[in-house]
C-alpha positions as CSV (number, residue, x, y, z in Angstrom):
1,X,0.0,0.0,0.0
2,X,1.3,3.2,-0.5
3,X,2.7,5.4,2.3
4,X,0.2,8.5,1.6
5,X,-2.7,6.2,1.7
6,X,-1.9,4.3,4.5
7,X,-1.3,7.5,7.0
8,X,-4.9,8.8,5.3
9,X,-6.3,5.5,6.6
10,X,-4.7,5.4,10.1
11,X,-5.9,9.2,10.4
12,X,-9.2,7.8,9.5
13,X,-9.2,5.5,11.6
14,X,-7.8,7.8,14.8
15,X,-9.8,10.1,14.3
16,X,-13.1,7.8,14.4
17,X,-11.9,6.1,17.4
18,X,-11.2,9.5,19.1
19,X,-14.5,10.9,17.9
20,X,-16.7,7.7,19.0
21,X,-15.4,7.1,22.5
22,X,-16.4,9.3,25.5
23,X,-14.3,8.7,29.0
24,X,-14.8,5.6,30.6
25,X,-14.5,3.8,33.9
26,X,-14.2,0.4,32.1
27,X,-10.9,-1.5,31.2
28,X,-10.3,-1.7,27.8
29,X,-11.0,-5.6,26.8
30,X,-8.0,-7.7,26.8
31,X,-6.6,-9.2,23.8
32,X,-7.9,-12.8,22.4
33,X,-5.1,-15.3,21.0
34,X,-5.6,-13.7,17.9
35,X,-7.2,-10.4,18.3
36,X,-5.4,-6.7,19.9
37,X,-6.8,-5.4,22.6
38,X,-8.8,-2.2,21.8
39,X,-5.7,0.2,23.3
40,X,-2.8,-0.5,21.3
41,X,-1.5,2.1,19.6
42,X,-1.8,1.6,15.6
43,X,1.1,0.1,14.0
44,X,2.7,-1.4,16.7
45,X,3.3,-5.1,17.1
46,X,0.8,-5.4,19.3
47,X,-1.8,-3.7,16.6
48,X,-2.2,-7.5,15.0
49,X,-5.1,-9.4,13.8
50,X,-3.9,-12.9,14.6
51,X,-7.1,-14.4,12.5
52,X,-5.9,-12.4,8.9
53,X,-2.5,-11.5,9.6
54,X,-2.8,-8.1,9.0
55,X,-2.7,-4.8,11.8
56,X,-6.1,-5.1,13.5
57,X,-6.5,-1.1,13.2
58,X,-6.6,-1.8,9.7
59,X,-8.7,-5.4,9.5
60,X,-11.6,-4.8,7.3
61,X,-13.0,-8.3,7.9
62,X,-13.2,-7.5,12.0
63,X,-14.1,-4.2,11.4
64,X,-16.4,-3.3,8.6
65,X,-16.5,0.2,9.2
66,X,-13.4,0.6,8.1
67,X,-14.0,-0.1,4.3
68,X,-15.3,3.3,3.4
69,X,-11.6,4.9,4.0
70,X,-10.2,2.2,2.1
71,X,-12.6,2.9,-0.7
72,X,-11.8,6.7,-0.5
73,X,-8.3,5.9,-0.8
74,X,-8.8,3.8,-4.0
75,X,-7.5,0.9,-1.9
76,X,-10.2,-1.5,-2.2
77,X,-10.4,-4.7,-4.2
78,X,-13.9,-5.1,-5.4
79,X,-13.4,-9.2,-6.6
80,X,-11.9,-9.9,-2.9
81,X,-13.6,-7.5,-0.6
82,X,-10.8,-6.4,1.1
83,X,-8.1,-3.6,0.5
84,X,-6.0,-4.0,-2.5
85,X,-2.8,-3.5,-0.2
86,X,-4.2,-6.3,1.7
87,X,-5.2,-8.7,-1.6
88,X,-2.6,-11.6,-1.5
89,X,-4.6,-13.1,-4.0
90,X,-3.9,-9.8,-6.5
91,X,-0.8,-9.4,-5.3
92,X,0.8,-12.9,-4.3
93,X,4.4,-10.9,-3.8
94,X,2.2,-9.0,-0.9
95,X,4.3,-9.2,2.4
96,X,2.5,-8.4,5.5
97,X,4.5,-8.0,7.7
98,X,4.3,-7.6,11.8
99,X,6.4,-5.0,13.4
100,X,8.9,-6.0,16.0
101,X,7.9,-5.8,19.3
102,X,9.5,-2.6,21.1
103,X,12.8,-2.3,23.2
């Protein structure tokens, strides 16, 4: 995926989360074996969706909502249903890849 369109995404995506969440006395949930816990910061290694190998901040198939910034971006692949950066299928030389955990 290109740089520009994956920043315009992550904004997207910040600014939604910051927009649709009001203070709260409750824990954020913890992570499932394959799922990031709902306060990890974007991008990080712990920002991973286990299940489709892919950052969970950007994981269309767990979150839905997230296809219309995709779309805006021209990043979506109509025939897959999933962004294009994220087709393996139209791009089998696609890596993915997790970022190392911090130091």
């Amino acid at each position: 995926m290109k740089l520009a369109s994956m920043l315009i995404v992550a904004a997207v995506v910040l600014t939604g989360a910051a927009c649709s969440k009001g203070p709260s006395n409750e824990a954020a949930p913890a992570a499932s074996a394959t799922h990031a816990a709902a306060d990890v910061v974007p991008g990080s290694h712990e920002d991973w969706c286990g299940e489709h190998e892919v950052p969970e901040s950007m994981c269309t198939r767990c979150n839905p909502s997230l296809i219309a910034a995709f779309k805006a971006t021209n990043d979506w692949c109509g025939e897959h249903g999933l962004p294009e950066s994220q087709c393996l299928k139209c791009n089998p030389d696609l890596k993915i890849v997790r970022p190392p955990k911090a130091q």
